[in-house]
PANU-169494 format. One record per residue (C-alpha): z, x, y; residue in three letters. Coordinates in steps of 0.001 Angstrom, whole numbers, padded with zeros to 6 digits, always signed. Each point is the difference from the previous one (the first is absolute). Layout:
residues N
ZXYAla
...
This chain:
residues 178
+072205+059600-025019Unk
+002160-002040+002249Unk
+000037-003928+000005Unk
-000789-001146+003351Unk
+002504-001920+000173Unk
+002349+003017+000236Unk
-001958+001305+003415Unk
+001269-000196+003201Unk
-003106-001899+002208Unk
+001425+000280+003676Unk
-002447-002424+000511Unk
+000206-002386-002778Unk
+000866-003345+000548Unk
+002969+000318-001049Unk
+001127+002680+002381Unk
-001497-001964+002731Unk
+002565-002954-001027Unk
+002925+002318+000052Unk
-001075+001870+003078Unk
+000055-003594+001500Unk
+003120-000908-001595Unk
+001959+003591+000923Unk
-001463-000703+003643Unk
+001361-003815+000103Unk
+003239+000468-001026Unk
+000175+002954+002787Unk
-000510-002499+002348Unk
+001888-002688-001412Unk
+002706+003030+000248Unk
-000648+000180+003466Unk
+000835-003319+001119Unk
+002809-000549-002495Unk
+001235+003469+001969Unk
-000680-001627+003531Unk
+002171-003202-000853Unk
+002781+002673-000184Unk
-000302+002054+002612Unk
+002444-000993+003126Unk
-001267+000034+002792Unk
-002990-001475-000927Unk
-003216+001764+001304Unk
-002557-002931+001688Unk
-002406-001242-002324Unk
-002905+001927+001746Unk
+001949+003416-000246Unk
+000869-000152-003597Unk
-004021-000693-000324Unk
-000900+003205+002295Unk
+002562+001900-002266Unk
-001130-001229-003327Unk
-004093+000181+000919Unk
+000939+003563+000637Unk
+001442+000727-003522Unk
-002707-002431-001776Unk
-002513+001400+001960Unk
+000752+003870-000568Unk
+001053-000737-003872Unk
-003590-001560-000986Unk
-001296+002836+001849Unk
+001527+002650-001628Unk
-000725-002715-003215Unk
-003439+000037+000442Unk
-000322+004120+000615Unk
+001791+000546-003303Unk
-002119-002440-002363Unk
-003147+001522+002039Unk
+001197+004015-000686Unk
+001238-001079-003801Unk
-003304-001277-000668Unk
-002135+002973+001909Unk
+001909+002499-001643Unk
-000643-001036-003643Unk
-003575+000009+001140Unk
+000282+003529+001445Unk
+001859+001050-003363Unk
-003040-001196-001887Unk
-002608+002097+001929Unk
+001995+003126-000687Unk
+000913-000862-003129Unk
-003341-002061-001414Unk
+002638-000089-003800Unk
+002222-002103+002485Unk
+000232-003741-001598Unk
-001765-002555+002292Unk
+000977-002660+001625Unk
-000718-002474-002986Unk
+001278+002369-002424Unk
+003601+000616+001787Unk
+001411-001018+003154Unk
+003770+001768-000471Unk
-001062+002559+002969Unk
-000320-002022+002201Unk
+003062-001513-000753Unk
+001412+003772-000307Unk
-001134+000846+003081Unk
+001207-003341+001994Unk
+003642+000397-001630Unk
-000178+003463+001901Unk
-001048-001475+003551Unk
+002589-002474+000110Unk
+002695+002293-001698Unk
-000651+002824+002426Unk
-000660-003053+002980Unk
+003511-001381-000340Unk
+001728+003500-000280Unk
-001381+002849+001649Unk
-001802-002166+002146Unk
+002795-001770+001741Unk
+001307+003056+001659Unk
-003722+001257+000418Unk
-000729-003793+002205Unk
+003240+000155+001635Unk
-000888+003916+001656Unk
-003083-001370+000843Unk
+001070-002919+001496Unk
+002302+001464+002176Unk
-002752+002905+001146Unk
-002494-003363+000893Unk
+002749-001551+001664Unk
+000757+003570+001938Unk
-003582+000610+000641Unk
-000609-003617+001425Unk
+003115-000165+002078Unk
-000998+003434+001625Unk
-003176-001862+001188Unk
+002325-002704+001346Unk
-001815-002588-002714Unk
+002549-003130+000272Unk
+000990-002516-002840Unk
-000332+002637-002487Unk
+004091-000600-001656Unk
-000411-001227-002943Unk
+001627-003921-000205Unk
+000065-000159+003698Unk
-002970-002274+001233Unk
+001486-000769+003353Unk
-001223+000962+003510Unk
+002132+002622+001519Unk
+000427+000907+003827Unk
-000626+003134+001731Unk
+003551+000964-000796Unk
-000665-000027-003399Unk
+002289-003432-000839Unk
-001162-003218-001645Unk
-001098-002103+002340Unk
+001702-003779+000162Unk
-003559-001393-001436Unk
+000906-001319-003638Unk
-003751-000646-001194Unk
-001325+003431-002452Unk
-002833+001828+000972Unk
-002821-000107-002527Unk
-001319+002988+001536Unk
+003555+001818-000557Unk
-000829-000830-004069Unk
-003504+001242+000117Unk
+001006+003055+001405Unk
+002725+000417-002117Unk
-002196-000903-003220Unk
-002409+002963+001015Unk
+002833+002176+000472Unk
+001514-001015-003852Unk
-003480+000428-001592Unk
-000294+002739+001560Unk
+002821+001916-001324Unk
-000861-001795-003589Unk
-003432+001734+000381Unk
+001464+003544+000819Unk
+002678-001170-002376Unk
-002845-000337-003056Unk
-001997+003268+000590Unk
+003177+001814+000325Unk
+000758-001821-003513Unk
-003838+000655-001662Unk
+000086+003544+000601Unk
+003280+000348-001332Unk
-001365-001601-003274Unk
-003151+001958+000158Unk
């Protein structure tokens, strides 16, 4: 029998703390990056950018912890020998480690194809604001226009069009693990 102190609790309070620290010091990361970067995006852009990459990474976050924990239940139901949750936690963990392996390797190029197909499919409906970092209204022409104020409507639809491709992005990544 195991000690519990050598489980893995995904939702411990101790993996809440370093979930919290991990997604601080990706932030802090962030702005120490955006002191560096010449030229310097406005303020309000480098918050449209970043929202978009906080926004999609708790997402896909959340969708992990939530599958980790539903498929050690699932396990148990088939398996009724399968330790429980108070007995053993490590699948979970197991399963987690998988998501975010297979996330931040097959699933780049797997986000990136469907980013671009969203991006084709919206532009072939003539849907504007949809390039991703650009948040500025363009003319009928297709150029920037002189106006120098973002468009929180270019972010929003920009946001749907990045969790979008993070959604396709995760089924695309579940089956592969199923």
């Amino acid at each position: 029998m195991q000690n519990s102190q050598d489980t893995c609790q995904l939702l411990g309070p101790v993996s809440i703390l370093i979930q919290l620290f991990m997604g601080t010091v990706a932030i802090v990361g962030l702005l120490i990056k955006r002191n560096h970067e010449h030229p310097r995006r406005k303020m309000i852009v480098w918050v449209y950018d970043v929202g978009k990459q906080i926004s999609g990474a708790l997402s896909i976050h959340f969708v992990n912890l939530g599958l980790s924990v539903l498929k050690k239940r699932r396990k148990q139901e088939i398996h009724p020998s399968y330790p429980s949750d108070d007995e053993n936690d490590d699948g979970q963990c197991d399963w987690y480690f998988l998501n975010l392996l297979l996330d931040t390797t097959a699933g780049i190029p797997i986000l990136w194809v469907c980013l671009a197909l969203i991006e084709n499919i919206l532009s072939y409906f003539r849907v504007k604001n949809i390039e991703s970092g650009n948040y500025f209204p363009k003319t009928k022409d297709e150029t920037v226009t002189g106006e120098k104020t973002p468009m929180f409507s270019a972010f929003f639809k920009q946001l749907l069009v990045f969790t979008s491709g993070l959604a396709i992005m995760k089924v695309c990544v579940f089956v592969i693990l199923n």
